[in-house]
The first five atom37 places (N, CA, C, CB, O) and aatype in JSON, in Angstrom:
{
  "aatype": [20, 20, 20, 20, 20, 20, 20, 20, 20, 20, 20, 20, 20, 20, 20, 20, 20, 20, 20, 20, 20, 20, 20, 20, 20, 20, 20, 20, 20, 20, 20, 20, 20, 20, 20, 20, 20, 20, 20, 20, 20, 20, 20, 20, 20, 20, 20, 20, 20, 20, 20, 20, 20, 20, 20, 20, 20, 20, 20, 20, 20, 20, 20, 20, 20, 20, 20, 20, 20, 20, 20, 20, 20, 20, 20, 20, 20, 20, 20, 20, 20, 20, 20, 20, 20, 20, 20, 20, 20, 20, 20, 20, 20, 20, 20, 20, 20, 20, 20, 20, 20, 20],
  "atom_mask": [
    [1, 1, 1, 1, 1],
    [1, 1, 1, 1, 1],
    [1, 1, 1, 1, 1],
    [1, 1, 1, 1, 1],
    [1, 1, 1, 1, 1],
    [1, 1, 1, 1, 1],
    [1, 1, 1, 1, 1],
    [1, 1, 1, 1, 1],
    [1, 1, 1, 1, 1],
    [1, 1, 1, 1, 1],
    [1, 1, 1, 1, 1],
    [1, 1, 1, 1, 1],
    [1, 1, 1, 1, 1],
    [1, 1, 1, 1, 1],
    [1, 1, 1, 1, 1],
    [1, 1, 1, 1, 1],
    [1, 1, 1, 1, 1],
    [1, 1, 1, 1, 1],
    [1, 1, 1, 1, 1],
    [1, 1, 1, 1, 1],
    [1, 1, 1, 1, 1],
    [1, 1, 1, 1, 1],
    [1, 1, 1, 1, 1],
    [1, 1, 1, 1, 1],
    [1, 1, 1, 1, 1],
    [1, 1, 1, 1, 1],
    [1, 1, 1, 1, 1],
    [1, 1, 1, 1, 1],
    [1, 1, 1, 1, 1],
    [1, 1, 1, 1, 1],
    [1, 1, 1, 1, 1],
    [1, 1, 1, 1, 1],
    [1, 1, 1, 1, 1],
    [1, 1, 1, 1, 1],
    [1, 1, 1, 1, 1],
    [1, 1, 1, 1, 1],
    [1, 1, 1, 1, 1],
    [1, 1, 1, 1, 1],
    [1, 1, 1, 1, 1],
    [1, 1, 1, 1, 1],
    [1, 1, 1, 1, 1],
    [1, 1, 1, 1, 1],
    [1, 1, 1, 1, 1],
    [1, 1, 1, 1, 1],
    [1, 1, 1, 1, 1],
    [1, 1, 1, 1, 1],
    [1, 1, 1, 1, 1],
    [1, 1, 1, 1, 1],
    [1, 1, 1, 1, 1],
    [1, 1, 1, 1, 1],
    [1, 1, 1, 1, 1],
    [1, 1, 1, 1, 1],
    [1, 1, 1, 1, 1],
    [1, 1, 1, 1, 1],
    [1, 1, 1, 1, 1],
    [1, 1, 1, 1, 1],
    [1, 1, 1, 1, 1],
    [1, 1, 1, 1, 1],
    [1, 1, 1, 1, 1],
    [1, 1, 1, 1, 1],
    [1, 1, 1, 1, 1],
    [1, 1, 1, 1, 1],
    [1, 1, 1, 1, 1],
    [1, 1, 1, 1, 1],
    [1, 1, 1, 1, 1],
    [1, 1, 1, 1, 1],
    [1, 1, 1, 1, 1],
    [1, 1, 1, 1, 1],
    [1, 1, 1, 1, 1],
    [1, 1, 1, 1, 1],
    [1, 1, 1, 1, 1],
    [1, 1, 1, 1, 1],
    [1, 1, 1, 1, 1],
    [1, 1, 1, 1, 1],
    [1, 1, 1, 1, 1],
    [1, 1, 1, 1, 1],
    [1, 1, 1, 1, 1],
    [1, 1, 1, 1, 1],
    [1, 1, 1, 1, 1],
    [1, 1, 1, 1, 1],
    [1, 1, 1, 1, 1],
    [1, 1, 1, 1, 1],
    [1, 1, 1, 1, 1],
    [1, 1, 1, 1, 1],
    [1, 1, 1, 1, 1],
    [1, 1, 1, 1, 1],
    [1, 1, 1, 1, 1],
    [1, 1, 1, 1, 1],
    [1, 1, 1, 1, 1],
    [1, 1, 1, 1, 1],
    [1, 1, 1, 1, 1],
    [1, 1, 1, 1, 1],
    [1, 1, 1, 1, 1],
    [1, 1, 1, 1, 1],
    [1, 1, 1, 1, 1],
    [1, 1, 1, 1, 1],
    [1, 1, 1, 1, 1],
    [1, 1, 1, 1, 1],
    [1, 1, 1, 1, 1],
    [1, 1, 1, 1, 1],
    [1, 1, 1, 1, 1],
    [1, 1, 1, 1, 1]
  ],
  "atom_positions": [
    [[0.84, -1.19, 0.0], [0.0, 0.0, 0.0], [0.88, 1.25, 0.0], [-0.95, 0.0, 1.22], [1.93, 1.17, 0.63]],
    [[0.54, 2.58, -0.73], [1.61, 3.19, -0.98], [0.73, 4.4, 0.36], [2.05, 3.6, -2.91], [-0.44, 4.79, 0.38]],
    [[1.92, 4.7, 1.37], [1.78, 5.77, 2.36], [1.24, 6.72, 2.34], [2.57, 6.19, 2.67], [0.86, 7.15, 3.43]],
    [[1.01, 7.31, 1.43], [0.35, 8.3, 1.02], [-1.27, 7.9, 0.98], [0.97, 8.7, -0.28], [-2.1, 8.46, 1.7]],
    [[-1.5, 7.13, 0.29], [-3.01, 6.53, 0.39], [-3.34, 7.01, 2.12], [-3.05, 4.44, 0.05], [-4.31, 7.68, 2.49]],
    [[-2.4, 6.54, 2.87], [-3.36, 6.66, 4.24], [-3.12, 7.71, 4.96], [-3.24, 5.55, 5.23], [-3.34, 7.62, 6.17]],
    [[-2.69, 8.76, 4.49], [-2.42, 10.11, 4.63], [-0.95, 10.16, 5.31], [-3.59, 10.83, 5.5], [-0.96, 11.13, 6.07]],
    [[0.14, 9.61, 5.34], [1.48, 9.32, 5.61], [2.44, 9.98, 4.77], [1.69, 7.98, 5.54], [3.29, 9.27, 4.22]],
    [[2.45, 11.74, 4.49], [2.7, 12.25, 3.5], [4.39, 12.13, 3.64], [1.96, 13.59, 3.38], [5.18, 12.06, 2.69]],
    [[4.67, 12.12, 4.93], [6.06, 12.78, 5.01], [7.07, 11.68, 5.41], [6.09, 14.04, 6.12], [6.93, 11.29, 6.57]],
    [[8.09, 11.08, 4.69], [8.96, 10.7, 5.07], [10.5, 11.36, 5.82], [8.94, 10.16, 4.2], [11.1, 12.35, 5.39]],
    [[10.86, 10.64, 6.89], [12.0, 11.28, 7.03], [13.12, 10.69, 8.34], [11.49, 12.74, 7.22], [12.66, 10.3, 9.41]],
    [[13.78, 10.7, 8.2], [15.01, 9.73, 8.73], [15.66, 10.58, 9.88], [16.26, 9.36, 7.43], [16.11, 11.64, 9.44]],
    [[15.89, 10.34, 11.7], [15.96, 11.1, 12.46], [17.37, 10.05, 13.02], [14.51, 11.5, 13.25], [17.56, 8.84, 12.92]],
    [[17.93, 10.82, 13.45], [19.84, 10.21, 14.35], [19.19, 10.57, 15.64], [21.91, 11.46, 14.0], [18.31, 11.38, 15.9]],
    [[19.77, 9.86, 16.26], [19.09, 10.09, 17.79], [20.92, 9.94, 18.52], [17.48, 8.38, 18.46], [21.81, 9.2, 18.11]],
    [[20.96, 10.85, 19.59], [22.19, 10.36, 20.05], [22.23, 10.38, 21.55], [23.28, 11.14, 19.48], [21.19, 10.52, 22.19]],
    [[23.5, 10.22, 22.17], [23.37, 10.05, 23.92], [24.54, 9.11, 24.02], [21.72, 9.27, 24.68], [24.93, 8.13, 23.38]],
    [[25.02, 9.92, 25.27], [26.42, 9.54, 25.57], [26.17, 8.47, 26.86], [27.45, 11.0, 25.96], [26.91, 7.49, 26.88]],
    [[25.31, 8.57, 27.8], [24.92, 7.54, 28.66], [24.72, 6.38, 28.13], [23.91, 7.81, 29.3], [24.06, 6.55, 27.1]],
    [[24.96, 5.25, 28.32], [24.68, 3.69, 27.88], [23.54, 3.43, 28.6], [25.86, 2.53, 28.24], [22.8, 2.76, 27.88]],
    [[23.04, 3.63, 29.66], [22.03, 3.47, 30.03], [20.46, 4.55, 29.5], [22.49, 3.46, 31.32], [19.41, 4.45, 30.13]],
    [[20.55, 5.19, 28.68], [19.73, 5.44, 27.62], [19.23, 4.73, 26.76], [20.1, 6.06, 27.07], [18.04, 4.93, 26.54]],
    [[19.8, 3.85, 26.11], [19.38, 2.58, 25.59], [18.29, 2.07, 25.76], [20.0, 1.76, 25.88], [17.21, 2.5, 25.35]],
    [[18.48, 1.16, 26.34], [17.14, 0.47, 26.64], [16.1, 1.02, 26.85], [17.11, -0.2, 27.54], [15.22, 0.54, 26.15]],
    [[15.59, 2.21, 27.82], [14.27, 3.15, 27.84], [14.25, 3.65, 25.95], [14.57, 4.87, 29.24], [13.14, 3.4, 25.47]],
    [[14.75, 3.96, 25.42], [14.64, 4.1, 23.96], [14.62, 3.32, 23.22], [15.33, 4.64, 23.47], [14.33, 3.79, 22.12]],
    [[14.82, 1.99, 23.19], [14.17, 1.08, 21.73], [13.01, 1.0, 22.3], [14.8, -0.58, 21.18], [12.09, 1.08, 21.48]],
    [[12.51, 0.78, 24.01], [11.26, 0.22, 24.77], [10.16, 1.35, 23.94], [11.37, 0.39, 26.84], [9.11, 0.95, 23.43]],
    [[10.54, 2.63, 23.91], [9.77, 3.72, 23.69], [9.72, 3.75, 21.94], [10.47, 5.09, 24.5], [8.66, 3.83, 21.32]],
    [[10.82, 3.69, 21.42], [10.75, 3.36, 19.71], [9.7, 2.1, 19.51], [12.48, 2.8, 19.0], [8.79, 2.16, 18.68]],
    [[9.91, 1.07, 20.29], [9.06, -0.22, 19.94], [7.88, 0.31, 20.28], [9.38, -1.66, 20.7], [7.13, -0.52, 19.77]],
    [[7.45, 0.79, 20.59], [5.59, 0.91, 20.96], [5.11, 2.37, 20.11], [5.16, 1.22, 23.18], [4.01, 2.85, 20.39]],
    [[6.17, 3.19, 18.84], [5.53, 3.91, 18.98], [5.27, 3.52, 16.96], [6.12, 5.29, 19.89], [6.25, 3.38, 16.23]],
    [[3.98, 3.43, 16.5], [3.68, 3.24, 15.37], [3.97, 3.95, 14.46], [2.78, 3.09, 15.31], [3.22, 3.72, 13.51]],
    [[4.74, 4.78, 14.25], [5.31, 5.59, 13.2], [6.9, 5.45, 13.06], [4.93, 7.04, 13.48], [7.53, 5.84, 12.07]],
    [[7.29, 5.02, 13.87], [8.65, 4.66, 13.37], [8.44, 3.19, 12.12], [9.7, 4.21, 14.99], [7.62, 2.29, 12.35]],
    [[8.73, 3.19, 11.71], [9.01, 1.8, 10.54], [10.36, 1.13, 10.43], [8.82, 2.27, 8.95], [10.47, 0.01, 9.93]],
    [[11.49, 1.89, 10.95], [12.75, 0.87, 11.21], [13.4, 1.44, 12.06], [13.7, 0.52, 10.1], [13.21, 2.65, 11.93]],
    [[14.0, 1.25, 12.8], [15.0, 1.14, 13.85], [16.42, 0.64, 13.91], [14.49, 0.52, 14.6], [16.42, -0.54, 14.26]],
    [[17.97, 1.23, 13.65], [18.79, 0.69, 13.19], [20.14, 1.35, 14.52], [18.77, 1.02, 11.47], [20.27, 2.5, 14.96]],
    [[20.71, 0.45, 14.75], [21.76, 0.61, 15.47], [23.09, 0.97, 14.87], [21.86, -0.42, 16.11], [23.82, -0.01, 14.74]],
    [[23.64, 2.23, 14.42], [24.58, 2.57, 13.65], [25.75, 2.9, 14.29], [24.21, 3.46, 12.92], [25.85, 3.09, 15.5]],
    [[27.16, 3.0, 13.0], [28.04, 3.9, 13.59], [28.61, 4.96, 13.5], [28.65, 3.59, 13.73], [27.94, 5.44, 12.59]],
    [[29.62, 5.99, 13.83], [29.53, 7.11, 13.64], [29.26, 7.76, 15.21], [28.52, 7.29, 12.56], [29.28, 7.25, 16.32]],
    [[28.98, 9.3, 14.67], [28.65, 10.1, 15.94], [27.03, 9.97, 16.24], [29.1, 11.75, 15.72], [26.56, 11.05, 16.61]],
    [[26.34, 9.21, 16.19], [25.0, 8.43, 16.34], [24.83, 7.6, 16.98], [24.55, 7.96, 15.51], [25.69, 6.77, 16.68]],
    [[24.01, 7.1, 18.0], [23.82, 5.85, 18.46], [22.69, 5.07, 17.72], [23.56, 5.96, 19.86], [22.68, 3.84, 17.66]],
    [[21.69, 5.9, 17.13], [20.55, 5.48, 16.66], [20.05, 5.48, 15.2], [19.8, 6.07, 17.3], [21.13, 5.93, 14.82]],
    [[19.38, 5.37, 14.09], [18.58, 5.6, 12.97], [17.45, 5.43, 12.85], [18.86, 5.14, 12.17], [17.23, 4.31, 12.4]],
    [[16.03, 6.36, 13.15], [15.13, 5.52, 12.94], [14.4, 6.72, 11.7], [14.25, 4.95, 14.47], [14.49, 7.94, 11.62]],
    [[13.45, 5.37, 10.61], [12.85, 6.08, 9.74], [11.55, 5.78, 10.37], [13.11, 5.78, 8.25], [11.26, 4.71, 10.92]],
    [[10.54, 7.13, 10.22], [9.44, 7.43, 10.35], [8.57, 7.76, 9.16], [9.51, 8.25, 11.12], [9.07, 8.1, 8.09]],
    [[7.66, 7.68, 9.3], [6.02, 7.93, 8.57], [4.86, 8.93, 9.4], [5.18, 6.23, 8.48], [4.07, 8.59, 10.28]],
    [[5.0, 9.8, 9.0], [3.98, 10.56, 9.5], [3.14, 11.56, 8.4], [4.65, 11.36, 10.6], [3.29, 11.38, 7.19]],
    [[2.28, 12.56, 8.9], [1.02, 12.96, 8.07], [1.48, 14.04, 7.15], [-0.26, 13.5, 8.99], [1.32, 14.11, 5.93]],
    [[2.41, 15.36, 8.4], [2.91, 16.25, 8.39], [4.28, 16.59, 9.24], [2.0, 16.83, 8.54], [4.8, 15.9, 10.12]],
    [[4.75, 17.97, 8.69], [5.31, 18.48, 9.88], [5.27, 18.91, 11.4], [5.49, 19.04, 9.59], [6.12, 19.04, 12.29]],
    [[3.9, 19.08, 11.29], [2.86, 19.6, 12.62], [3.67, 17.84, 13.81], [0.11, 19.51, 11.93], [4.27, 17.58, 14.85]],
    [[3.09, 17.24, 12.7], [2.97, 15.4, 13.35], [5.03, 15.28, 13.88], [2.32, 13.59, 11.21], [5.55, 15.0, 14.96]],
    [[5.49, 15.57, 12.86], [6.66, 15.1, 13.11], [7.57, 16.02, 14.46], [7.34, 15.13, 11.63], [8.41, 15.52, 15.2]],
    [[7.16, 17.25, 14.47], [7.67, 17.74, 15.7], [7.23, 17.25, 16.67], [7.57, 18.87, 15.89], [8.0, 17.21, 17.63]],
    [[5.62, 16.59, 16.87], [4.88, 16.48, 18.27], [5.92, 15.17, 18.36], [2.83, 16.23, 18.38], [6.74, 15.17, 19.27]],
    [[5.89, 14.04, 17.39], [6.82, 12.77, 17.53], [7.9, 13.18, 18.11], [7.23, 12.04, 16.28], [8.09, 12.67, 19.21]],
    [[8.94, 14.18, 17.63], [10.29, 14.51, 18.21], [10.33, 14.56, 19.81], [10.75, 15.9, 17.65], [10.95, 14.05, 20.75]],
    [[9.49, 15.3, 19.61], [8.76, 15.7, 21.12], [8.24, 15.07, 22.3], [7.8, 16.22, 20.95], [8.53, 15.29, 23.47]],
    [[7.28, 14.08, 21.72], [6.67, 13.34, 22.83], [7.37, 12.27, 22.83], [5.26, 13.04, 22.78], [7.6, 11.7, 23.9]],
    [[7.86, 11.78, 21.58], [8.78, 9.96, 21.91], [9.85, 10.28, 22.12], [9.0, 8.65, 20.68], [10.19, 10.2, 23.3]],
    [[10.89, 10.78, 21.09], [12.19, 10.78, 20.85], [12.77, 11.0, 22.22], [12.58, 11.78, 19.81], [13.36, 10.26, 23.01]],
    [[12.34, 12.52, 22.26], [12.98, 13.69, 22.86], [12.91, 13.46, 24.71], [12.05, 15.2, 22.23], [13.67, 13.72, 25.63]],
    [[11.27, 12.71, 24.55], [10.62, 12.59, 26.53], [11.82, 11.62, 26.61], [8.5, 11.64, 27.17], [12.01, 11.6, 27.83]],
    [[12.8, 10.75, 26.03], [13.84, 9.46, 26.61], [14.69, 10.56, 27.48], [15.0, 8.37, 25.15], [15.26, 11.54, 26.99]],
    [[14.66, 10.21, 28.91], [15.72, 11.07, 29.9], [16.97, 10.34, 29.0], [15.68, 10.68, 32.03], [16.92, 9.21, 28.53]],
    [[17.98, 11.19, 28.91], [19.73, 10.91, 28.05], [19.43, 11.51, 26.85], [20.39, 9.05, 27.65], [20.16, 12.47, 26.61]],
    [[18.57, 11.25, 25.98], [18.33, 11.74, 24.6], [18.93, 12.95, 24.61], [16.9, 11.84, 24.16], [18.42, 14.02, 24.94]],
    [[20.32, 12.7, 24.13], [21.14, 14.78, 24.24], [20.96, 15.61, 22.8], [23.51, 14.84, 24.47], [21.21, 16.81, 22.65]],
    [[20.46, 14.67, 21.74], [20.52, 15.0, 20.42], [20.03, 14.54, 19.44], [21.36, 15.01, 20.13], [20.1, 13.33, 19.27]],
    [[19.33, 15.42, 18.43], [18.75, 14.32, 17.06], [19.22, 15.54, 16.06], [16.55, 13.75, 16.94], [19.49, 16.71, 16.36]],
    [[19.24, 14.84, 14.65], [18.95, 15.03, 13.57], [18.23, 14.6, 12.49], [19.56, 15.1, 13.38], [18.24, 13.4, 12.21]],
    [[17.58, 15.43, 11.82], [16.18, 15.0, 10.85], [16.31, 15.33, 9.39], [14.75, 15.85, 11.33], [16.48, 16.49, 9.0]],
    [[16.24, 14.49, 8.76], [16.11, 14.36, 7.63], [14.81, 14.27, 7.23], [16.77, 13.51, 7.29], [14.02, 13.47, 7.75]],
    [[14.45, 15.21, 6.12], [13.13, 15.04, 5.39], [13.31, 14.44, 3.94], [12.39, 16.45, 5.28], [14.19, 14.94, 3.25]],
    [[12.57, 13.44, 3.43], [12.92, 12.88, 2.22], [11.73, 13.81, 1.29], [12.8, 11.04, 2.23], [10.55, 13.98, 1.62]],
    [[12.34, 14.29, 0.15], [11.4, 15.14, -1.07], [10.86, 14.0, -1.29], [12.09, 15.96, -2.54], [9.74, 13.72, -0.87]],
    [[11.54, 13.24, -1.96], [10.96, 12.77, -2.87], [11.33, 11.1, -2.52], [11.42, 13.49, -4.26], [12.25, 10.92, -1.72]],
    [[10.64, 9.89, -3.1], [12.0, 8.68, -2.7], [11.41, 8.03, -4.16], [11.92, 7.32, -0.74], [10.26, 8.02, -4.59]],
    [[13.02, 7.33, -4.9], [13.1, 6.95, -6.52], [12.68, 5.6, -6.35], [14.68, 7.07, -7.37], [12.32, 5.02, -7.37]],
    [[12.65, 4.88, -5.07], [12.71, 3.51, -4.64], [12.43, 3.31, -3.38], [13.84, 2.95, -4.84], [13.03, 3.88, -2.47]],
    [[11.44, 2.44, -3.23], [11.1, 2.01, -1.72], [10.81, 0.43, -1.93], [9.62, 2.93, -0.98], [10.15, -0.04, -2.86]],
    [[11.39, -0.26, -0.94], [10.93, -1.89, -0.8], [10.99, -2.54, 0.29], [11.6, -2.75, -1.54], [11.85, -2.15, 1.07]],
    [[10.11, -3.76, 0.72], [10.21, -3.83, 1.43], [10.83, -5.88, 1.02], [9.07, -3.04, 2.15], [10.86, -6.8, 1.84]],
    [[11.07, -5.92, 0.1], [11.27, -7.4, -0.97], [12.96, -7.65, -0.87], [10.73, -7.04, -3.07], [13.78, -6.85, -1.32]],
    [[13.32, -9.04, -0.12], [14.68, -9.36, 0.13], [14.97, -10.22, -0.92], [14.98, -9.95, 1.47], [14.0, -10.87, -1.32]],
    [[15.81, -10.37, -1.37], [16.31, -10.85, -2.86], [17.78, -11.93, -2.48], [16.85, -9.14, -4.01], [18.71, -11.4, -1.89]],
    [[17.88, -13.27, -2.82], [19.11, -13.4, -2.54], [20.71, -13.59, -2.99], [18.87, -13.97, -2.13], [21.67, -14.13, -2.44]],
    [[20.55, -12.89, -4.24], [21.62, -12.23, -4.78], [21.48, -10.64, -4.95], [21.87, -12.87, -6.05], [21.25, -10.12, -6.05]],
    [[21.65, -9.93, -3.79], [21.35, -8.28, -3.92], [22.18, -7.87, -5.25], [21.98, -7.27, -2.41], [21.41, -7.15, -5.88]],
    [[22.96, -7.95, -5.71], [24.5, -7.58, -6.48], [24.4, -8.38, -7.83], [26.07, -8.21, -5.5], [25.09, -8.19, -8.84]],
    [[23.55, -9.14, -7.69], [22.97, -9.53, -9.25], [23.83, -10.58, -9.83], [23.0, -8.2, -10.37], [23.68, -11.08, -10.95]],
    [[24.92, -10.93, -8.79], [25.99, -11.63, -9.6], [26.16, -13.17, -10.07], [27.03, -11.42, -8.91], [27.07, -13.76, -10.65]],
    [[24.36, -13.75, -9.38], [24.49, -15.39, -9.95], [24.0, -15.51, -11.24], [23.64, -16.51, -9.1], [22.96, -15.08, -11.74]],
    [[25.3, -16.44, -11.89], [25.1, -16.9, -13.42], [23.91, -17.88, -13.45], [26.49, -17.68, -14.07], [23.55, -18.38, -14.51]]
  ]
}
């Protein structure tokens, strides 16, 4: 079903960061229950976190920053990415990604 159909206009990809280790866990607990995130990724870099979201608007995506992200006591930092546009979306695992079996 394409996101938009269900009014899910805005894509956009948020870094979550925090220097406490004990931040952790209260934050995937709070990522896992909240229905607009769609992936959750443990990265590296100056990031501890990646998660992509689905929401309506901008209105939506600050209250999210706000009420999930941001309420995690440690949460010292995010960054947000808004996607214009996306050339490709899937959710289909393939098992030659790289195309390379004869």
């Amino acid at each position: 079903m394409v996101p938009e159909s269900l009014g899910l206009d805005l894509l956009a990809f948020v870094f979550v960061g925090w220097s406490n280790p004990a931040t952790e866990a209260p934050f995937l607990a709070r990522v896992a229950a909240a229905p607009a995130v769609l992936e959750c990724h443990h990265v590296t870099g100056s990031w501890n976190y990646l998660l992509k979201v689905r929401l309506p608007n901008t209105r939506d995506l600050e209250r999210f920053l706000g009420l999930v992200v941001k309420e995690v006591h440690g949460v010292e930092r995010t960054e947000t990415i808004i996607a214009l546009s996306s050339a490709k979306e899937t959710t289909t695992l393939i098992s030659d990604p790289l195309g390379q079996q004869s």
